[in-house]
N, C-alpha and C positions, 0 to 999 in steps of 0.2 A: 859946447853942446853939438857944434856942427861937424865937430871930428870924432864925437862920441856917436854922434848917427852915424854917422861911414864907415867907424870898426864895426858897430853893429851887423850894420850891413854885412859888410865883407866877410863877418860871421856866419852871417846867414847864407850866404854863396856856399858859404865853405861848407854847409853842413848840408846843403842842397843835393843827395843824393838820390834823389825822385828817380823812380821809371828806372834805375839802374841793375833791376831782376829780370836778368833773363830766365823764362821761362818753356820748357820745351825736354823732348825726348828720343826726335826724330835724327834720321841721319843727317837732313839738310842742317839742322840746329846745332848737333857735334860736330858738323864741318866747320861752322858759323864759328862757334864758340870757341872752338882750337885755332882758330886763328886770329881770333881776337883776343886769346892768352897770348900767344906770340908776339905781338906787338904793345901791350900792356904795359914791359918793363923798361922798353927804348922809351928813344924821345921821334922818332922820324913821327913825319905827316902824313894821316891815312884817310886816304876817299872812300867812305862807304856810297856805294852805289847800289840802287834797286827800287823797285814803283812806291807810288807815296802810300802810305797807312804800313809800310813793313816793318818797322822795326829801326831805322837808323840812327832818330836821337839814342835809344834804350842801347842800342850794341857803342856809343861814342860814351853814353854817362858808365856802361860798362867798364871801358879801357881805362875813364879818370877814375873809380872807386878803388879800381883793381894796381892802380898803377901809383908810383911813389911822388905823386902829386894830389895826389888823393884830397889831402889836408888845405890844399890850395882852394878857388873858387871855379866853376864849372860857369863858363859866359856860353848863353844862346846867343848869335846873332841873324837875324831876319835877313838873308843878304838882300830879299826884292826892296826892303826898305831901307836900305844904307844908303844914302845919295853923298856922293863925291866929300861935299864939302861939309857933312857931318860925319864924314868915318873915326876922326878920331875921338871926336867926342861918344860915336855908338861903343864903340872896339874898347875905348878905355877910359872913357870920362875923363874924370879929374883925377883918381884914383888908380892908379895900375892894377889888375889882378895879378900882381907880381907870381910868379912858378905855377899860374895856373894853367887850365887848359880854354880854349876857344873855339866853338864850336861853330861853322859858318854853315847853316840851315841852306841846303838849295841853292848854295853856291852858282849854278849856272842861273840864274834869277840876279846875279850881281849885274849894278851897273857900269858899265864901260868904265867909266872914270874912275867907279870905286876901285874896280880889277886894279889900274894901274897905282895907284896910293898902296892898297893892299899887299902889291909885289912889290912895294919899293920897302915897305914895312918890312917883309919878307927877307929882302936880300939883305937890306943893312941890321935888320934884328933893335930898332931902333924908332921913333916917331917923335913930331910935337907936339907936347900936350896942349891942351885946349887952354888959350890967354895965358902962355907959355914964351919964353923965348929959347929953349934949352932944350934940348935933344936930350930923350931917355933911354935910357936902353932897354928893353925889356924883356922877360925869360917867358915863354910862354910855348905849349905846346898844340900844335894848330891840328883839328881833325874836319875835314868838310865833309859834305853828302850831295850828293843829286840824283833825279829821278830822269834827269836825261843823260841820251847820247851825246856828251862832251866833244870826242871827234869833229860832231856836225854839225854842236855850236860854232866849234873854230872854224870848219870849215866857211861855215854864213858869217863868219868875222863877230860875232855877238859873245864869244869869250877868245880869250887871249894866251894864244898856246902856251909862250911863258909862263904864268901865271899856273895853267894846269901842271906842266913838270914838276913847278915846286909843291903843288898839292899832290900830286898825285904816286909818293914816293912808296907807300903801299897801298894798294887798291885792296879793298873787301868786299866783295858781291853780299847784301842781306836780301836772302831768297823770300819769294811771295809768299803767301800762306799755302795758295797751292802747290805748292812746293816740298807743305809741311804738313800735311794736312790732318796727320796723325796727332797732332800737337795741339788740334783744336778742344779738343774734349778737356785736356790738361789746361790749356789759355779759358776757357771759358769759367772753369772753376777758380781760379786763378784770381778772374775778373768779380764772379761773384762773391767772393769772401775780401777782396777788395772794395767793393759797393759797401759790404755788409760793415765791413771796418771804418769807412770812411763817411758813408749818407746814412748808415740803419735799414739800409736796404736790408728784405728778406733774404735769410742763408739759403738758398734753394737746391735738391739735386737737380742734378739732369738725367734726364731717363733716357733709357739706352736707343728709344728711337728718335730722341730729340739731338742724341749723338752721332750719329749713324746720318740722320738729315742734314745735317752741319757739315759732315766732314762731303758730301756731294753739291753743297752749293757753290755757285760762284763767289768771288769776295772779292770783286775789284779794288773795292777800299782796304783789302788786308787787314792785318789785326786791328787797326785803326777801327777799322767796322765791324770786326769780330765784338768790340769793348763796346761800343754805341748799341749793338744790338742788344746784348747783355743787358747794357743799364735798362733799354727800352722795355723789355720783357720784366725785368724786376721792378720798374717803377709800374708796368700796367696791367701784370699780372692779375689775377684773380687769388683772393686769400690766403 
């Protein structure tokens, strides 16, 4: 029974292609895109970098749908919540994601000690599993993200230059909204036919001054809060 849960499971990873539409029409977006086809078919390690709510899970589940791991399991991992002496149970449980990808959330949010476990994982391509005595070896393709200047973590000794080199072997900038801003009208609709598909939320248009108003606000939080506003408006609307 308890190995019939686990393939379950690991089925369910595998078919885990959430969030992996990108959506857009702007030039930042075909910059975005075409470079995240390029990197799609390798196996190298790619750091998407850019402020939080932009887009970096969606452009990382992008690379694995698109890429010939596809079939494998897509792992989030929380870096602020991996602490040292649970990384191999976070990273790989009992179970390997054997040929999957692994995606390390916020990477600079790792702690010290995890960095060093993680780069050793890294170099030898290898770990203990959890109430293990036997080194595994495992296939896995690593994509991280951060919303900080990595530089001047290192520099404040709070990430470990090592560590960045082997992540950092293609860099992807994902640009803010402002950035894109032409894109919102397309995201917004996007967002409400996804409400309307997944809650019953009302189909709604947007009218051309509620477009027009959007594309001149600020959006600290980025698409992230592009999507909360949406739902907000759709769940308080009036009839």
């Amino acid at each position: 029974e308890t190995s019939r849960l686990r393939r379950e499971n690991l089925s369910l990873k595998r078919k885990d292609n959430t969030n992996a539409e990108m959506i857009g029409n702007s030039g930042a977006f075909k910059t975005l895109v075409g470079q995240l086809d390029k990197v799609t078919k390798s196996n190298g390690r790619v750091m998407l970098t850019g402020p939080a709510g932009a887009g970096k899970e969606v452009a990382a589940r992008y690379i694995h749908s698109n890429s010939n791991r596809a079939h494998a399991p897509f792992i989030t991992v929380n870096c602020a919540g991996v602490a040292p002496d649970r990384m191999e149970e976070v990273l790989f449980g009992r179970e390997t994601p054997e040929g999957g990808v692994v995606y390390f959330d916020e990477v600079a949010d790792m702690p010290l000690g995890t960095q060093s476990k993680i780069l050793r994982v890294l170099v030898d391509q290898q770990f203990m599993r959890v109430g293990g005595n036997d080194k595994v070896r495992v296939d896995l393709r690593v994509i991280s993200s951060t919303n900080k200047d990595l530089a001047a973590e290192i520099q404040a000794d709070t990430f470990r230059e090592e560590l960045y080199h082997r992540l950092n072997v293609v860099p992807i900038a994902v640009p803010s909204l402002s950035e894109r801003r032409e894109d919102i009208p397309l995201l917004a609709a996007h967002f409400i036919a996804e409400f309307n598909a997944t809650q019953g939320l009302p189909l709604r248009e947007i009218s051309d001054d509620a477009q027009a108003l959007m594309q001149t606000m600020v959006w600290p939080g980025n698409v992230r809060q592009l999507k909360n506003l949406v739902e907000r408006v759709l769940i308080l609307g009036e009839g």
